[in-house]
DOFISE-155492 format. One record per atom (N, C-alpha, C, O, CB): z, y negated, x; residue in three letters. Coordinates in steps of 0.001 Angstrom, whole numbers, padded with zeros to 6 digits, always signed. Atoms other than C-alpha are relative to their C-alpha. Glycine has a CB too. Layout:
# DOFISE-155492
ZYXAla...
END
This chain:
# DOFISE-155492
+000000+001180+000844Unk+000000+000000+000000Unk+000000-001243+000889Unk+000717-001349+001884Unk+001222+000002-000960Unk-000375+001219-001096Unk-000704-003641+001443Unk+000938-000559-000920Unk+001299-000337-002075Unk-001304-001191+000575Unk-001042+001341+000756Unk+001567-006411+000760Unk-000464-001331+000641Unk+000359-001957+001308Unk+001931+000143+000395Unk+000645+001230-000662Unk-000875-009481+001901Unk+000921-000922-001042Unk+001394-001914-000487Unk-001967-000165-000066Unk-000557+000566+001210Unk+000889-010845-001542Unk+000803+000875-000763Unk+000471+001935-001293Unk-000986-000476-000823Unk-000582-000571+001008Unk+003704-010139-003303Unk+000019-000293-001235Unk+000235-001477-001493Unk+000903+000075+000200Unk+000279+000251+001190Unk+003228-009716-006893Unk+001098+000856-000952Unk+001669+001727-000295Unk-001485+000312-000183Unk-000990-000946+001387Unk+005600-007962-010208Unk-000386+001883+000677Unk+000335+002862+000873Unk-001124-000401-002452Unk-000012-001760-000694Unk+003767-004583-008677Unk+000208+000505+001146Unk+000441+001711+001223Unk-001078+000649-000016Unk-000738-000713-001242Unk+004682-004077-005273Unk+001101-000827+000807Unk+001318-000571+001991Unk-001109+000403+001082Unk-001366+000154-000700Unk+007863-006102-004482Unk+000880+000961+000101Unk+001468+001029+001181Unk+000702-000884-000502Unk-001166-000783-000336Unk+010225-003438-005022Unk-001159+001452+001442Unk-000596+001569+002530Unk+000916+000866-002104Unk+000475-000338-001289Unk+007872-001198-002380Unk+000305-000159+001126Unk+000722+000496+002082Unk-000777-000262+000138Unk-000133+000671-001582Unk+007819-003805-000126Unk+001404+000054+000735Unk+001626-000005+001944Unk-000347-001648-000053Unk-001489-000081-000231Unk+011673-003530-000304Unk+000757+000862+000107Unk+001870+000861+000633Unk+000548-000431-000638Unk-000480-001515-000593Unk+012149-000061-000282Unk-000589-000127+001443Unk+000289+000016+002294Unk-000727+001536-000927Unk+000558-000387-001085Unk+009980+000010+002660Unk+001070-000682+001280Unk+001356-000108+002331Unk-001615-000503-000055Unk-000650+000439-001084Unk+012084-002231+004666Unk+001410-000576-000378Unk+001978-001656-000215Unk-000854-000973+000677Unk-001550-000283+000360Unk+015372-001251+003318Unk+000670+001057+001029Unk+000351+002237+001180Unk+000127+000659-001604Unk-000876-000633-001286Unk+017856-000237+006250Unk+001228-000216-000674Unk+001559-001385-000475Unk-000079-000789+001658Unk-001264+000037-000057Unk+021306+000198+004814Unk+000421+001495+000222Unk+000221+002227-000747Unk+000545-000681-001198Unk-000493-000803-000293Unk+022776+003073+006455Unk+001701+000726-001481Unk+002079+001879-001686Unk+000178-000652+001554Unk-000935-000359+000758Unk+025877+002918+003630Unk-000823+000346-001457Unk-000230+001141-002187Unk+001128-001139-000004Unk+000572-000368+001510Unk+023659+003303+000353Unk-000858+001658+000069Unk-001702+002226+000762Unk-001335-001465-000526Unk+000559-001541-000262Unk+022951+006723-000310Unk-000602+000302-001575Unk-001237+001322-001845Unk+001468+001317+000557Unk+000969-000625+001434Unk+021680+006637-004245Unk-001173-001523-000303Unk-001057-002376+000577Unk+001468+000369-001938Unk+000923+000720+000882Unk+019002+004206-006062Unk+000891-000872-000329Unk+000741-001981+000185Unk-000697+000699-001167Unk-001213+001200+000531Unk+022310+002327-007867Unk+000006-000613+001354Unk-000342-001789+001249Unk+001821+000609-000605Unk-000409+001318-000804Unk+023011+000761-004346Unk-001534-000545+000680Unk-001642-001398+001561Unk+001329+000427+001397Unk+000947+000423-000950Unk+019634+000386-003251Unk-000131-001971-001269Unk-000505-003096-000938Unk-001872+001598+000170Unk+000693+000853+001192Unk+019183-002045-006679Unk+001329-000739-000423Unk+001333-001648-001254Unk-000809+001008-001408Unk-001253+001115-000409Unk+022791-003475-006109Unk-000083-000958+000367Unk+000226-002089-000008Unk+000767+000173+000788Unk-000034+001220-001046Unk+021960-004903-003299Unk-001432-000761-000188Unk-001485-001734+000564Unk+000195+000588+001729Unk+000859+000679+000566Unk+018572-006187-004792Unk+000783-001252-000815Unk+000566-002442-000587Unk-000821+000957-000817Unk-000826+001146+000689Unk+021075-008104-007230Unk+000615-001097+000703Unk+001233-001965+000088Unk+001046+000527-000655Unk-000359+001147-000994Unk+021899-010363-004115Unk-000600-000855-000340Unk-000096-001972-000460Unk-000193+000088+001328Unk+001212+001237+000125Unk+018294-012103-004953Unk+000244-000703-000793Unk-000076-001865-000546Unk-001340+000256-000314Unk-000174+000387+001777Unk+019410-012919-008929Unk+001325-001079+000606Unk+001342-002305+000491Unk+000638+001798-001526Unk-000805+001213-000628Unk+022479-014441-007108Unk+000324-000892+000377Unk+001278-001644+000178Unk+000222-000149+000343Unk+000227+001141-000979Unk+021092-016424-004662Unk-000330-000790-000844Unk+000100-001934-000694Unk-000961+000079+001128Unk+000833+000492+000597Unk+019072-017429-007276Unk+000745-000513-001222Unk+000148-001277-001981Unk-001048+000851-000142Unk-001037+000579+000961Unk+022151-018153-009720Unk+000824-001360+000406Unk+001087-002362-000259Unk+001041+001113-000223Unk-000930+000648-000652Unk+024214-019792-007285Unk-000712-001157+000877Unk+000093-001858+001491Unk+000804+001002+000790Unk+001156+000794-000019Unk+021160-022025-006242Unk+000012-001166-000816Unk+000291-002351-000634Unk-001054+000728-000341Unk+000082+000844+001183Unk+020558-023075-009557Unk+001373-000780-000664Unk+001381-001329-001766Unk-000578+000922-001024Unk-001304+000349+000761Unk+024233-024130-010170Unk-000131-001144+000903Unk-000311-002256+000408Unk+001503+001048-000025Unk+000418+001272-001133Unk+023757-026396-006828Unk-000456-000888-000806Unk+000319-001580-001466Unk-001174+000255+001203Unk+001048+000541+000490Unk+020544-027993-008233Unk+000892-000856-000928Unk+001439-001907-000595Unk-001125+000977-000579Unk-000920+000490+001141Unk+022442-028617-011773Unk+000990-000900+000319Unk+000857-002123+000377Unk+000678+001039-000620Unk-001572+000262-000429Unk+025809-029262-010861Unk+000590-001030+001309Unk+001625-001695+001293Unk+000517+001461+000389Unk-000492+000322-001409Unk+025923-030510-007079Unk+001260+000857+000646Unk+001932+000439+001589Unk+000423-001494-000032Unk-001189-000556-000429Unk+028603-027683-006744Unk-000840+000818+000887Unk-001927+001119+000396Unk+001047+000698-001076Unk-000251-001487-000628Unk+028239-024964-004099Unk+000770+000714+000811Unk+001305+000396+001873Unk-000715+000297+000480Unk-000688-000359-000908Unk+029706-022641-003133Unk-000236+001199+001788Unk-000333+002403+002027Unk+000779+000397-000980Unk+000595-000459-001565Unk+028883-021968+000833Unk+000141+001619+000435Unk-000572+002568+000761Unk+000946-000894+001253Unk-000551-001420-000634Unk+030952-019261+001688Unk-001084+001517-000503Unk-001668+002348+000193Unk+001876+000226-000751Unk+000522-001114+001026Unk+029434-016773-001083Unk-001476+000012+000094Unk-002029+001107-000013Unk+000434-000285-001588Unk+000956-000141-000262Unk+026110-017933-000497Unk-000220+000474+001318Unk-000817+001544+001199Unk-000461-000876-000317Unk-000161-000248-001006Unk+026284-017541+003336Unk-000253+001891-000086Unk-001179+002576+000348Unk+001349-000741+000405Unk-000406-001487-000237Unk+027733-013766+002716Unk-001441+000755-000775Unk-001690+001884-000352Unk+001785+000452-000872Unk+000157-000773+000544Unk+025160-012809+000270Unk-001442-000464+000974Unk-002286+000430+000916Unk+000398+000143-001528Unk+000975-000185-000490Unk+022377-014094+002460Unk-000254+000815+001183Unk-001301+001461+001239Unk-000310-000934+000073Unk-000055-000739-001031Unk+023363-012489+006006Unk+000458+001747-000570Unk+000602+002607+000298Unk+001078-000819+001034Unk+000190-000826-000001Unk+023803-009591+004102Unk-001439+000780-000133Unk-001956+001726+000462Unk+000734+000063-000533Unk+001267-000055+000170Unk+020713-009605+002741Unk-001189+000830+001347Unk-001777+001890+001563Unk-000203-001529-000250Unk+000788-000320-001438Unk+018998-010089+006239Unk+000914+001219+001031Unk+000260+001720+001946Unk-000112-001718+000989Unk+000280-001353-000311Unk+020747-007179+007456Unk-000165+001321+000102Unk-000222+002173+000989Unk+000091+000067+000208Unk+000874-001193+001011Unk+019626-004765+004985Unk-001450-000502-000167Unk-001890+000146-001116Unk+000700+000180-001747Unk+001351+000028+000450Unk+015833-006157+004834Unk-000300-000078+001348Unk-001135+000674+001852Unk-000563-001114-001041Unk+000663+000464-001388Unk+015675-007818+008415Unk-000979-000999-000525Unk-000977-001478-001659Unk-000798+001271+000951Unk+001180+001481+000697Unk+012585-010579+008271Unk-000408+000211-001095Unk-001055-000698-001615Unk-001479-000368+000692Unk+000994+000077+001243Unk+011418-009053+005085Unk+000708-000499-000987Unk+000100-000567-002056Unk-000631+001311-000493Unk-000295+000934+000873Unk+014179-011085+003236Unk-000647-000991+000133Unk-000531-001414-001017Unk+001095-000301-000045Unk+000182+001171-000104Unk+012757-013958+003962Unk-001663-000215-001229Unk-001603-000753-002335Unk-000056-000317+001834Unk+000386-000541+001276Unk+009726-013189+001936Unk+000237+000068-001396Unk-000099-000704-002294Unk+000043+000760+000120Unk-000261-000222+001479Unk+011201-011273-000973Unk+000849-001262-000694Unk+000546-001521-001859Unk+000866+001436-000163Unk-000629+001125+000539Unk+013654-014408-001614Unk-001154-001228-000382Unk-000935-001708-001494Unk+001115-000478+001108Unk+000706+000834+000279Unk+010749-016995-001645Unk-000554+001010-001180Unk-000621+000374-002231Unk-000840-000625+001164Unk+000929-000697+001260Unk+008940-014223-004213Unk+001131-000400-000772Unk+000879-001431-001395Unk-000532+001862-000056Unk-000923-000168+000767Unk+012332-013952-005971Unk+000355-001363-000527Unk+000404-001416-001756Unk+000993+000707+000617Unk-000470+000995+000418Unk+013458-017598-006168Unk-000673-000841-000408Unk-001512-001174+000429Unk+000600-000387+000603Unk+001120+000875+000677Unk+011594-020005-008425Unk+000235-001229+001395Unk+001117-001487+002213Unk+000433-000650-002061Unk+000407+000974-001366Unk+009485-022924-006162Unk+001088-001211-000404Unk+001748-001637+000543Unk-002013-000668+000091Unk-000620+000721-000103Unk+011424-025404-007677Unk+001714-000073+000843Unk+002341-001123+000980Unk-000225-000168-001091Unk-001042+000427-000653Unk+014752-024277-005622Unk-000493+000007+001553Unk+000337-000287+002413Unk+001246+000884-000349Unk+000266-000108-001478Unk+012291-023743-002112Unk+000961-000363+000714Unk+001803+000310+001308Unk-001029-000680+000458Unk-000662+000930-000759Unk+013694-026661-000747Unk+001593+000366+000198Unk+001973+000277+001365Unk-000216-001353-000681Unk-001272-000656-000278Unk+017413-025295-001110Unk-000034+000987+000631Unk+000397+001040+001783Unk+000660+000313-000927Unk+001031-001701-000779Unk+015904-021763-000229Unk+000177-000530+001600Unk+001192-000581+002294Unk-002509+000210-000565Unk+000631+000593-001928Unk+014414-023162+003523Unk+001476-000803+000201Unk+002061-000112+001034Unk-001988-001635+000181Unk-000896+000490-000548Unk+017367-025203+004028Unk+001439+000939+000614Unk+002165+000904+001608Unk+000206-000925-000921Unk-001303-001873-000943Unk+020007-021715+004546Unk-001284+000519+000835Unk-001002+000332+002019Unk+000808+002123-001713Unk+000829-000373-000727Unk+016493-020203+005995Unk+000588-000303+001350Unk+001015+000443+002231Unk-001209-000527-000334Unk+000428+000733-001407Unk+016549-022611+008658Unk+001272-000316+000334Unk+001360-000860+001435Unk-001046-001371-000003Unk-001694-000006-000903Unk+020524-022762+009314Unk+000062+001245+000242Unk+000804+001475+001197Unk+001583-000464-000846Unk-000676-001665-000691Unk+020821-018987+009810Unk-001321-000049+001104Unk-001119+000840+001931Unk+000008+001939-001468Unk+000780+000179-001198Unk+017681-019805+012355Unk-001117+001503-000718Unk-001701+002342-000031Unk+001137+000194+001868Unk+000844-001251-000098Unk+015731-017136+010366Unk-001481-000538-000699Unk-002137+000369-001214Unk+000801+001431-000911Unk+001369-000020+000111Unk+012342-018909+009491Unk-001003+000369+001234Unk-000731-000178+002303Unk-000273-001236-000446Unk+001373-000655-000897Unk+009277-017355+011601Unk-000514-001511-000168Unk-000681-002332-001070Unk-001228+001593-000805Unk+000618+001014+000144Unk+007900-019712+013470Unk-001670-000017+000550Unk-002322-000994+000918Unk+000879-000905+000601Unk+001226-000397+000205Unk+004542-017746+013716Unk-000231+000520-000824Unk+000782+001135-001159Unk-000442+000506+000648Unk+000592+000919+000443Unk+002807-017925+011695Unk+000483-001234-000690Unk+001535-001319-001323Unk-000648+000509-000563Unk-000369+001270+000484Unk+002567-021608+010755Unk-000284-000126-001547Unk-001424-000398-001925Unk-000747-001067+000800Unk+000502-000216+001295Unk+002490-021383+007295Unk+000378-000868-001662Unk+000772-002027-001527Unk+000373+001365-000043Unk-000703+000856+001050Unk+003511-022824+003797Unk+001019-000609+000250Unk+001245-001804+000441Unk+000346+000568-000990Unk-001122+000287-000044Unk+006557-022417+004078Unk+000691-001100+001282Unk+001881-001416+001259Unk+000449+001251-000064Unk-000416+001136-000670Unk+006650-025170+007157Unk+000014-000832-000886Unk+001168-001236-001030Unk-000682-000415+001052Unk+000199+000922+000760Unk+005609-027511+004671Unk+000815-000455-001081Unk+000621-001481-001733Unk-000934+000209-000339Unk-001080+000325+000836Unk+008520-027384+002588Unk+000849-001021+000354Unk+001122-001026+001554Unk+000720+001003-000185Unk-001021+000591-000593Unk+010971-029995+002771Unk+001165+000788+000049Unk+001119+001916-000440Unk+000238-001133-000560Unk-001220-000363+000189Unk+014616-029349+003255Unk+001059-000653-000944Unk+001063-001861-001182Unk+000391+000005+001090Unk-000601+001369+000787Unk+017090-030568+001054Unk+001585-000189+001078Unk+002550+000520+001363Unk+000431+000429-002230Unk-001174+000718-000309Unk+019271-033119+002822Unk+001257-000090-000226Unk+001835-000495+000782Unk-000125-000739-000168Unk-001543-000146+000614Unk+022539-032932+001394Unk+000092+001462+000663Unk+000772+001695+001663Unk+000247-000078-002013Unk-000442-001041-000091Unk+022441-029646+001586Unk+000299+000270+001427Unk+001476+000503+001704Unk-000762+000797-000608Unk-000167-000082-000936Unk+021933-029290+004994Unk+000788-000976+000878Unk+000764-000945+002108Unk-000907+000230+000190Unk-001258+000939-000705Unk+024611-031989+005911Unk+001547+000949-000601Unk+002668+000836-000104Unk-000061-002123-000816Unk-001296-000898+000076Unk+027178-029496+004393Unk-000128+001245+000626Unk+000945+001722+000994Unk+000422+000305-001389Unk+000062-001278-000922Unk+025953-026287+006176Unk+000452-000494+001231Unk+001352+000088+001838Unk-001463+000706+000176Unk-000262+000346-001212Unk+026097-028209+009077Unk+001602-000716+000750Unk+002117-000873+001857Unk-001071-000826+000070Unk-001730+000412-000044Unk+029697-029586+008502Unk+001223+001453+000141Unk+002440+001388+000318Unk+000393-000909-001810Unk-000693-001445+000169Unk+031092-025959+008382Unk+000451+000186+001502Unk+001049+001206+001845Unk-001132+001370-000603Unk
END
């Protein structure tokens, strides 16, 4: 199967394929730890809304993330998280130092959001 594009039919593939957790041993934890994305993607949107976040919880659920997918979170989260939170998205990206910076691609072109990254950086 390629994955030039992820689409509704081969994200979960792409995510089995480059699923490394040595502790998950059934389907329930493989699709557990999928529920990180809905998270990010909760706890995002409360930011956005609200101006609340909370760091810590995001932090944990992203470095877990990356080391159960490795680079291919980086990816499935832009598939997973609507464009309107990118800019929040790329801004943890680019504090955990995990955007690729080959290829040069869209995702340079994103801004960051400011605020946000004046509180990652206050930590």
């Amino acid at each position: 199967m390629r994955f030039d594009e992820l689409n509704e039919s081969n994200y979960i593939m792409f995510a089995i394929k480059h699923y490394e957790n040595p502790q998950a041993v059934t389907q329930e934890d493989f699709y557990d730890d999928m529920k990180r994305f809905k998270w990010i993607k909760r706890l995002l949107n409360k930011y956005k809304n609200t101006g609340e976040m909370n760091v810590p919880l995001l932090l944990n659920h992203f470095i877990i993330l990356y080391n159960i997918f490795g680079d291919a979170t980086t990816p499935l989260l832009f598939y997973r998280i609507d464009e309107e939170l990118w800019c929040i998205l790329k801004t943890f990206i680019v504090y955990l130092g995990r955007l690729p910076e080959y290829p040069i691609s869209q995702l340079h072109d994103i801004p960051v959001d400011e605020k946000c990254l004046d509180i990652l950086e206050s930590l």
